[in-house]
MIVEXKOL-608664 format. One record per residue: residue number from 1; x, y, z of N, C-alpha, C in turn. Coordinates in steps of 0.02 Angstrom, whole numbers. Atoms other than C-alpha are relative to their C-alpha. Example, Ala and Ser with C-alpha at 12.3 -4.5 7.8 and 13.67 -1.06 7.14 Angstrom:
2
<r><vexmar>1</vexmar><n_xx>45</n_xx><n_yy>-59</n_yy><n_zz>0</n_zz><ca_xx>615</ca_xx><ca_yy>-225</ca_yy><ca_zz>390</ca_zz><c_xx>45</c_xx><c_yy>60</c_yy><c_zz>0</c_zz></r>
<r><vexmar>2</vexmar><n_xx>-42</n_xx><n_yy>-59</n_yy><n_zz>-3</n_zz><ca_xx>684</ca_xx><ca_yy>-53</ca_yy><ca_zz>357</ca_zz><c_xx>-39</c_xx><c_yy>55</c_yy><c_zz>37</c_zz></r>
This chain:
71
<r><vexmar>1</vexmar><n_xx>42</n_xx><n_yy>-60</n_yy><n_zz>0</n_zz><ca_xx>0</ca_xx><ca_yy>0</ca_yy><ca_zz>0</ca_zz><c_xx>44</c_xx><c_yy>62</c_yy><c_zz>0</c_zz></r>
<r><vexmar>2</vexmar><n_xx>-27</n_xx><n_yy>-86</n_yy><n_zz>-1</n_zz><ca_xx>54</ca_xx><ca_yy>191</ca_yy><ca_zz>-39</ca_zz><c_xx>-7</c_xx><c_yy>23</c_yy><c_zz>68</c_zz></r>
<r><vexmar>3</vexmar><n_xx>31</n_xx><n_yy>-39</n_yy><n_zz>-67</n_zz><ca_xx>87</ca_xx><ca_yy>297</ca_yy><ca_zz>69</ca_zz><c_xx>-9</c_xx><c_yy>71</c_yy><c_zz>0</c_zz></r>
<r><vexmar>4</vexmar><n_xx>36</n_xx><n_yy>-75</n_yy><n_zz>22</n_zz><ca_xx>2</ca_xx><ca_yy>467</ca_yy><ca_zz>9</ca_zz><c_xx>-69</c_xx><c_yy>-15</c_yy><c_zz>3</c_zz></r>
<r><vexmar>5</vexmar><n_xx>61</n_xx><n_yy>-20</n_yy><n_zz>-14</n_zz><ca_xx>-149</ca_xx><ca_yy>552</ca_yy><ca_zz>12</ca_zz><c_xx>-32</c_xx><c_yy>33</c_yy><c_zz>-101</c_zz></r>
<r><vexmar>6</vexmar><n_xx>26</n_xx><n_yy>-28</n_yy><n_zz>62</n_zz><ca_xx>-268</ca_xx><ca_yy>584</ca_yy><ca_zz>-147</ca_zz><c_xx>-36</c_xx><c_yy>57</c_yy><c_zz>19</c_zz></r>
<r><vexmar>7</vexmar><n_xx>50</n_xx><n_yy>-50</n_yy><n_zz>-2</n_zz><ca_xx>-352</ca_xx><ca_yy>747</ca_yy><ca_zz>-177</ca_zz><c_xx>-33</c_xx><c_yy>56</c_yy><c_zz>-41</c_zz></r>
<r><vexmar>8</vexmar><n_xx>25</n_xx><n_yy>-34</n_yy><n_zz>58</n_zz><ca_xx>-462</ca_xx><ca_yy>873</ca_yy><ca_zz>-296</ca_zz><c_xx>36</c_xx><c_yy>84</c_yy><c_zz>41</c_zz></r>
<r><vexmar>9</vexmar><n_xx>14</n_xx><n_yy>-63</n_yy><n_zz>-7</n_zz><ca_xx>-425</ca_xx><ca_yy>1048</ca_yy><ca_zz>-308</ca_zz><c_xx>-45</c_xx><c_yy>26</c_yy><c_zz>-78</c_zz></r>
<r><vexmar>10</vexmar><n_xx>56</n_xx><n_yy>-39</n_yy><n_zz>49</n_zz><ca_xx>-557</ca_xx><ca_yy>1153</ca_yy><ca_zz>-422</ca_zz><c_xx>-5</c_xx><c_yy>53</c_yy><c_zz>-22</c_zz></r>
<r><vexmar>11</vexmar><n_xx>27</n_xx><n_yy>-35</n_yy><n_zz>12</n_zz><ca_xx>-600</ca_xx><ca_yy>1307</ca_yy><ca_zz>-487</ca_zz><c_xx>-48</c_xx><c_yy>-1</c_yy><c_zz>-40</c_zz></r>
<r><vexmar>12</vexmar><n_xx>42</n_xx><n_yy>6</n_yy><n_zz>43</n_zz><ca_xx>-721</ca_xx><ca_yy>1353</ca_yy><ca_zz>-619</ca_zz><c_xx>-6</c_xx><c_yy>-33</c_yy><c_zz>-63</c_zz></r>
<r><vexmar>13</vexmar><n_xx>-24</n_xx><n_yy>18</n_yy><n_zz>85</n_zz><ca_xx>-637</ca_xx><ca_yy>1292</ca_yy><ca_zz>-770</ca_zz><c_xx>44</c_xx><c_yy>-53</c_yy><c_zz>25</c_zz></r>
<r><vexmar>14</vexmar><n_xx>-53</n_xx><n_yy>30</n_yy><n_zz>1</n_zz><ca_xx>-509</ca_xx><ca_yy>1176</ca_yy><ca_zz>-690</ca_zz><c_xx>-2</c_xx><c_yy>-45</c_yy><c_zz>40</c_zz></r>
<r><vexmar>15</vexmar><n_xx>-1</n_xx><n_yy>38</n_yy><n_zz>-30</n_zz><ca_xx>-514</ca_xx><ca_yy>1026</ca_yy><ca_zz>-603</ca_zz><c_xx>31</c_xx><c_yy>-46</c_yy><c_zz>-6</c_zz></r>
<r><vexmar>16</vexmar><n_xx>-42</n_xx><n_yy>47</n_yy><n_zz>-14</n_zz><ca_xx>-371</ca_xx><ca_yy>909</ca_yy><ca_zz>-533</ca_zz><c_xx>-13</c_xx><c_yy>-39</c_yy><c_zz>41</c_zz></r>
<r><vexmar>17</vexmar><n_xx>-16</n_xx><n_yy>27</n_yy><n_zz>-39</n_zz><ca_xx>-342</ca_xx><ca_yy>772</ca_yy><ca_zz>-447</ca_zz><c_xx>65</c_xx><c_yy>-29</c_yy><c_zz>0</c_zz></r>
<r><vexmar>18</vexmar><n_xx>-57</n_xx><n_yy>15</n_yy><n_zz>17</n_zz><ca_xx>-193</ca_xx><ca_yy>733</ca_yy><ca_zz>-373</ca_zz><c_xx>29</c_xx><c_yy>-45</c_yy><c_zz>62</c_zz></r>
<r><vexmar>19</vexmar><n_xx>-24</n_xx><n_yy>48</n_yy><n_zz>-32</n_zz><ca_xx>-83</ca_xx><ca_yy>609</ca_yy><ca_zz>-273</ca_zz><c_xx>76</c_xx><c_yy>27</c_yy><c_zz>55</c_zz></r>
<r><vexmar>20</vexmar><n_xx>-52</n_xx><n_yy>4</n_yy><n_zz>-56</n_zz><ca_xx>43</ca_xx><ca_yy>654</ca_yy><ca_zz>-122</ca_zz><c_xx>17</c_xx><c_yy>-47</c_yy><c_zz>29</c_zz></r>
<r><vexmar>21</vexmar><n_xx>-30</n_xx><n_yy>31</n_yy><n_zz>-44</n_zz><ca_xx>168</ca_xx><ca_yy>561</ca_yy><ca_zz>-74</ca_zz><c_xx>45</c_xx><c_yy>22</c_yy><c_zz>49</c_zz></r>
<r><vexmar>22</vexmar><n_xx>-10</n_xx><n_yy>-21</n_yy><n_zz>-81</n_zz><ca_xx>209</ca_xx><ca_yy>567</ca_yy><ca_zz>106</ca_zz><c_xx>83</c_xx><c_yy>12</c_yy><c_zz>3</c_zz></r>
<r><vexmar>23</vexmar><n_xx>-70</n_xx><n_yy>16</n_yy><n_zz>-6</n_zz><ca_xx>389</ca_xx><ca_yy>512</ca_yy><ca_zz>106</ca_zz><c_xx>43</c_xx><c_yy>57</c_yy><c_zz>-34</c_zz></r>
<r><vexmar>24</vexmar><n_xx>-51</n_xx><n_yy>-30</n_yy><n_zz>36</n_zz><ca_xx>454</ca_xx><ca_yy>628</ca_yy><ca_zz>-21</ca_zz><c_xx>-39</c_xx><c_yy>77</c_yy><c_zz>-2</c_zz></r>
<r><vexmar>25</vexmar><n_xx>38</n_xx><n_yy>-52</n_yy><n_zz>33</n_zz><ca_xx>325</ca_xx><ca_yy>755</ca_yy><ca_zz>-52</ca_zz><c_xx>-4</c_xx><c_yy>25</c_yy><c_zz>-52</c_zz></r>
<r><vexmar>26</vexmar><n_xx>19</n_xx><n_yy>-24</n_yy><n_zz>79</n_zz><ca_xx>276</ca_xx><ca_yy>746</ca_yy><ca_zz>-220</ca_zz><c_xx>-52</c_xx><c_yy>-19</c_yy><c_zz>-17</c_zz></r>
<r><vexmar>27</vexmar><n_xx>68</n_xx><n_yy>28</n_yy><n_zz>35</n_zz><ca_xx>131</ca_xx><ca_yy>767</ca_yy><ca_zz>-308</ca_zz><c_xx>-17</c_xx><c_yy>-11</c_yy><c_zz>-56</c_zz></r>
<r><vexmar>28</vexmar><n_xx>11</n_xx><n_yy>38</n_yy><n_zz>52</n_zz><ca_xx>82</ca_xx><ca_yy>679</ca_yy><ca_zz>-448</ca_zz><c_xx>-78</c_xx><c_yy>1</c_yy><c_zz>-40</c_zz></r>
<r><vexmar>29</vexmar><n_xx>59</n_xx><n_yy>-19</n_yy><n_zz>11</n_zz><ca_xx>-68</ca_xx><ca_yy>742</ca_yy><ca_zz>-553</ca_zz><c_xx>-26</c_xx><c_yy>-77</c_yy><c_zz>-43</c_zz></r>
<r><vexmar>30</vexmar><n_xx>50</n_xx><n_yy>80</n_yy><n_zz>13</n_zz><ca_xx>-181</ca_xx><ca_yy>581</ca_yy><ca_zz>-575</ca_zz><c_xx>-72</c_xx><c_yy>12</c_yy><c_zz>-76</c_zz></r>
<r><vexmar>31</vexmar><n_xx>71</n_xx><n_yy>-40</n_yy><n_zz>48</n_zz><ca_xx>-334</ca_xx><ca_yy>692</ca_yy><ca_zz>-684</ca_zz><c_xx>-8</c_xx><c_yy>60</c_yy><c_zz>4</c_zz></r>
<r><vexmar>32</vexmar><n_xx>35</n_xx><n_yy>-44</n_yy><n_zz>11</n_zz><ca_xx>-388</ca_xx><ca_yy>823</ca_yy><ca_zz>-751</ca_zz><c_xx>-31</c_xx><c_yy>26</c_yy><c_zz>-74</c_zz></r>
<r><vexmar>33</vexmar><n_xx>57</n_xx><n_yy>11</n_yy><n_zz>47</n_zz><ca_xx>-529</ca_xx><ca_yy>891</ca_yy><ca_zz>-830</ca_zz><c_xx>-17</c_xx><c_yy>92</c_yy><c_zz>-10</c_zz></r>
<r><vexmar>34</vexmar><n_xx>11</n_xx><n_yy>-68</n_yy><n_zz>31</n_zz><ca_xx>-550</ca_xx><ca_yy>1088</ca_yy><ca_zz>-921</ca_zz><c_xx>-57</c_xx><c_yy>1</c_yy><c_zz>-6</c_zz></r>
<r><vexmar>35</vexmar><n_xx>83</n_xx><n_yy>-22</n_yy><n_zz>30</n_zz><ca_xx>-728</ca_xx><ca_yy>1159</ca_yy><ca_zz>-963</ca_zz><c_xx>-35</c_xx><c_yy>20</c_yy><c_zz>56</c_zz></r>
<r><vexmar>36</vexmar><n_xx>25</n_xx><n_yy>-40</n_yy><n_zz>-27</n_zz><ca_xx>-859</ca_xx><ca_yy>1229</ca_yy><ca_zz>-874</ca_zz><c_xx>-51</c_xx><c_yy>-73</c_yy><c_zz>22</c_zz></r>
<r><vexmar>37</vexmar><n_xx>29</n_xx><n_yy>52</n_yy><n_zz>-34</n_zz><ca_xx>-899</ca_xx><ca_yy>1075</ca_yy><ca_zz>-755</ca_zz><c_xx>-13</c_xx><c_yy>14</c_yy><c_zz>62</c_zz></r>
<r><vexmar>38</vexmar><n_xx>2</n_xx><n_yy>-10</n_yy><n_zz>-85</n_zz><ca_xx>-959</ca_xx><ca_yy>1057</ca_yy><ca_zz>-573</ca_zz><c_xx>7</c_xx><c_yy>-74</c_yy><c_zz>34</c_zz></r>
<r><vexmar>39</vexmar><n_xx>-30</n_xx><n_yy>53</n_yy><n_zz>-18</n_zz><ca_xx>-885</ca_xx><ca_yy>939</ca_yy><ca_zz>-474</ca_zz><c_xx>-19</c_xx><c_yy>6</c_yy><c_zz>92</c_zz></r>
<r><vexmar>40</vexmar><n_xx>16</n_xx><n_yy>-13</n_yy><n_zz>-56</n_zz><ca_xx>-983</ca_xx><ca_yy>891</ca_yy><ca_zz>-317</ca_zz><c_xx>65</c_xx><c_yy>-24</c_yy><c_zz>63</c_zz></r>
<r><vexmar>41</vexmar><n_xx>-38</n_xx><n_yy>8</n_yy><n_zz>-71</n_zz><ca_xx>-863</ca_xx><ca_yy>884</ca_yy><ca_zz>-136</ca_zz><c_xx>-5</c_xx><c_yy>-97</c_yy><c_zz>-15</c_zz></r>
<r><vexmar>42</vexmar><n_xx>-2</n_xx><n_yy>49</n_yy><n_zz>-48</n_zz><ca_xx>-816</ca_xx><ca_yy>710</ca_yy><ca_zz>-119</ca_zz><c_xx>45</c_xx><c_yy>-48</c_yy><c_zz>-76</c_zz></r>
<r><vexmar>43</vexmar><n_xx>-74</n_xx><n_yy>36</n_yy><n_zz>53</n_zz><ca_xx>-674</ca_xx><ca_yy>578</ca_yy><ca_zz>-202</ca_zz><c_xx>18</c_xx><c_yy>-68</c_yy><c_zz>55</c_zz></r>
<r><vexmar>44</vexmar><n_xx>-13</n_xx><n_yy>79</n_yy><n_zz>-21</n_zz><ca_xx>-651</ca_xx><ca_yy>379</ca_yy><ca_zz>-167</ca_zz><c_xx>51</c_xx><c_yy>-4</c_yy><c_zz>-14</c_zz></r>
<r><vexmar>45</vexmar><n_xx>-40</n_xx><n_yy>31</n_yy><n_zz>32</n_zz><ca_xx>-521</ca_xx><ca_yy>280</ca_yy><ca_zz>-199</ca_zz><c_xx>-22</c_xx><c_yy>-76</c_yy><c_zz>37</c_zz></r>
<r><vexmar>46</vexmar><n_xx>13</n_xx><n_yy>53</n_yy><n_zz>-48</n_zz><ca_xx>-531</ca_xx><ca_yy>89</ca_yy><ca_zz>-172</ca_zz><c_xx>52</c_xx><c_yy>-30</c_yy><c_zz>36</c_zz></r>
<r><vexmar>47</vexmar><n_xx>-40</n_xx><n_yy>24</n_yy><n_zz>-50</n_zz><ca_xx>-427</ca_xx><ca_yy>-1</ca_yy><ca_zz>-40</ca_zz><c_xx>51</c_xx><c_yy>-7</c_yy><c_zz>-44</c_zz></r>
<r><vexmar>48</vexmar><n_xx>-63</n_xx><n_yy>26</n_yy><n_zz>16</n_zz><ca_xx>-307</ca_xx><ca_yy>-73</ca_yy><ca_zz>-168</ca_zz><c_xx>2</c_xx><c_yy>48</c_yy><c_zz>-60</c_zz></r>
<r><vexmar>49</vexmar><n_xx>14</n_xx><n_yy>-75</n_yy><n_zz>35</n_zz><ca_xx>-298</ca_xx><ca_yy>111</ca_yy><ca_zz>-261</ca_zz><c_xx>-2</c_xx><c_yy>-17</c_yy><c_zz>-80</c_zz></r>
<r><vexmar>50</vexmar><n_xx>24</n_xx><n_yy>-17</n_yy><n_zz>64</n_zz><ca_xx>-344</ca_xx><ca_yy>48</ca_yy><ca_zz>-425</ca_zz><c_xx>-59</c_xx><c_yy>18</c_yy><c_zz>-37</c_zz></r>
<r><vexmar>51</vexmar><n_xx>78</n_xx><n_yy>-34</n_yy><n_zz>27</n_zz><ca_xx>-505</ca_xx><ca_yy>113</ca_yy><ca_zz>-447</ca_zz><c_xx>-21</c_xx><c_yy>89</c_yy><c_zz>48</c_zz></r>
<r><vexmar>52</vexmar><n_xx>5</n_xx><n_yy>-77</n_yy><n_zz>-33</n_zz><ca_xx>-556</ca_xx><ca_yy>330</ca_yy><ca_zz>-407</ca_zz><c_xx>-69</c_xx><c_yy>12</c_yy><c_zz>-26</c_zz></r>
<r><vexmar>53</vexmar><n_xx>56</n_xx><n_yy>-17</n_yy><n_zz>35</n_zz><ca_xx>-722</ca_xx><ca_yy>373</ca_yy><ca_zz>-400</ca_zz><c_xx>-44</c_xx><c_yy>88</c_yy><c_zz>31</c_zz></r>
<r><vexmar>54</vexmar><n_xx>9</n_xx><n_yy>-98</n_yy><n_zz>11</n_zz><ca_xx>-798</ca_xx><ca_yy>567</ca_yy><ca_zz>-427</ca_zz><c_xx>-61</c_xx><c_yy>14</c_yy><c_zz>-16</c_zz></r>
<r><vexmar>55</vexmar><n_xx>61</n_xx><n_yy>-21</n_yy><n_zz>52</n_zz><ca_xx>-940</ca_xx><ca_yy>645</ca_yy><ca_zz>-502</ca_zz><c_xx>11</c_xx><c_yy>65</c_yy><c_zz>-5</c_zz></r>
<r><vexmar>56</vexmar><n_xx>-19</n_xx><n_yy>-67</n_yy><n_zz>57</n_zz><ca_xx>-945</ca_xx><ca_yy>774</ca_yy><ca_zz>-629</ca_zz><c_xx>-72</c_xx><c_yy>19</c_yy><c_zz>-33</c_zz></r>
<r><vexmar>57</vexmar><n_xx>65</n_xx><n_yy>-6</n_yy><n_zz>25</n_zz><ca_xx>-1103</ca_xx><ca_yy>860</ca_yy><ca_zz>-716</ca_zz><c_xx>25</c_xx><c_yy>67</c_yy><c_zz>-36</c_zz></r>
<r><vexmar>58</vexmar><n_xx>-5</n_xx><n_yy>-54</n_yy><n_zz>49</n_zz><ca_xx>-1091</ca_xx><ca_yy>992</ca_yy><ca_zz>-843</ca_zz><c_xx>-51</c_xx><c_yy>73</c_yy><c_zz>47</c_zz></r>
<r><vexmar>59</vexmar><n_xx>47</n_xx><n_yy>-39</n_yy><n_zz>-40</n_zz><ca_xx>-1150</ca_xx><ca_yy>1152</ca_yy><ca_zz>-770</ca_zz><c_xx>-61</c_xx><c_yy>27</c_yy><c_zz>-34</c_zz></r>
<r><vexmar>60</vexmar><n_xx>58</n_xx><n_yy>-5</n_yy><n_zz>49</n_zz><ca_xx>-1314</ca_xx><ca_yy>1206</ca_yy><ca_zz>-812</ca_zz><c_xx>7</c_xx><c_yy>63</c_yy><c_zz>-7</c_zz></r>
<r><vexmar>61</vexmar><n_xx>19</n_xx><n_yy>-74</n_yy><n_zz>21</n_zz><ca_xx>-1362</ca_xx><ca_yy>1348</ca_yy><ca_zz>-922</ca_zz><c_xx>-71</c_xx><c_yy>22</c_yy><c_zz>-19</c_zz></r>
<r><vexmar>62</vexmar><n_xx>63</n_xx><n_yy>-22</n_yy><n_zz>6</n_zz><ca_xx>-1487</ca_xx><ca_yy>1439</ca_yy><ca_zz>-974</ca_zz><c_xx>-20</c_xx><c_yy>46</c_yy><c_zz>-89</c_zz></r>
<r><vexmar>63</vexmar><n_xx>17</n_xx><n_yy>-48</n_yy><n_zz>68</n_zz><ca_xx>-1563</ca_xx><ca_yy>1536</ca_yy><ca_zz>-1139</ca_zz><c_xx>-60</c_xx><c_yy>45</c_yy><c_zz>9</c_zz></r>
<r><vexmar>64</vexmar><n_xx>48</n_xx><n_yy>-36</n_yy><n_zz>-17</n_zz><ca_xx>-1649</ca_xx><ca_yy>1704</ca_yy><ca_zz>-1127</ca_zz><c_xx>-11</c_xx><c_yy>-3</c_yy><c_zz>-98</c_zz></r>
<r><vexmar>65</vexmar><n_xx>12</n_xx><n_yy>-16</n_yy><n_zz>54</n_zz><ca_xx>-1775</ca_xx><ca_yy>1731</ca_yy><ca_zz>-1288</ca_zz><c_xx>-54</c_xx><c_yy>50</c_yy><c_zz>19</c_zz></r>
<r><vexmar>66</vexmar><n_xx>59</n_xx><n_yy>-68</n_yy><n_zz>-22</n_zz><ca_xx>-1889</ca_xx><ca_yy>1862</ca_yy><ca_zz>-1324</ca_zz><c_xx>-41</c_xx><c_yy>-40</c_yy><c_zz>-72</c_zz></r>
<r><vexmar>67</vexmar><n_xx>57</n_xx><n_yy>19</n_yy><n_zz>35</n_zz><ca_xx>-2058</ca_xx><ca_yy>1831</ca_yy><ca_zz>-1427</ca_zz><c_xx>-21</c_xx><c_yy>68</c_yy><c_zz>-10</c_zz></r>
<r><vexmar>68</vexmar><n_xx>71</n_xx><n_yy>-64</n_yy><n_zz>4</n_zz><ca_xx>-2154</ca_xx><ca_yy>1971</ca_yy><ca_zz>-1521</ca_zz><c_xx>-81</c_xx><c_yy>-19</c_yy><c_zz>-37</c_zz></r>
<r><vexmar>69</vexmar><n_xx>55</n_xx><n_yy>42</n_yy><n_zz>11</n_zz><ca_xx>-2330</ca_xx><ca_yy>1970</ca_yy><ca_zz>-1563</ca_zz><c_xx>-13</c_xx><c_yy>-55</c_yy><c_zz>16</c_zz></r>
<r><vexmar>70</vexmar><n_xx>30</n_xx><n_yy>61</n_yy><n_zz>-7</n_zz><ca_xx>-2375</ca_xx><ca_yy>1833</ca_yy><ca_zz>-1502</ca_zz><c_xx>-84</c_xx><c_yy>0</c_yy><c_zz>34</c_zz></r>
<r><vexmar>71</vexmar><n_xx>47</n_xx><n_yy>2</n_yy><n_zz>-38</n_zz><ca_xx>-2559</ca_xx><ca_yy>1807</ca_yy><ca_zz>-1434</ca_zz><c_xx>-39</c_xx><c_yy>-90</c_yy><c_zz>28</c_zz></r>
């Protein structure tokens, strides 16, 4: 077993995840993902760290229209 810590950092456009190891202190970028995503709080890994699990959702938008005449 490793001996680091996984973790996301985020902004609006940018989302990593990444891997610290303890011993040396290096981090090691595992993912990342550009665009205009939202990425709810929370990040797995499984016991024997080959599987990471996340969730991701496109952020929502919206469309203003205008109508004339209409009745």
């Amino acid at each position: 077993m490793k001996a680091g810590i996984y973790f996301a950092t985020s902004n609006r456009l940018d989302y990593r995840i990444q891997y610290l190891k303890l011993g040396t202190k290096e981090t090691t970028e595992i993912y990342r993902k550009q665009g205009p995503f939202d990425h709810a709080n929370g990040l797995s890994v499984s016991p024997d760290e080959t599987l990471l699990l996340f969730s991701e959702r496109p952020l929502p938008t919206s469309e203003l229209m205008m109508a004339e005449n209409f009745r």
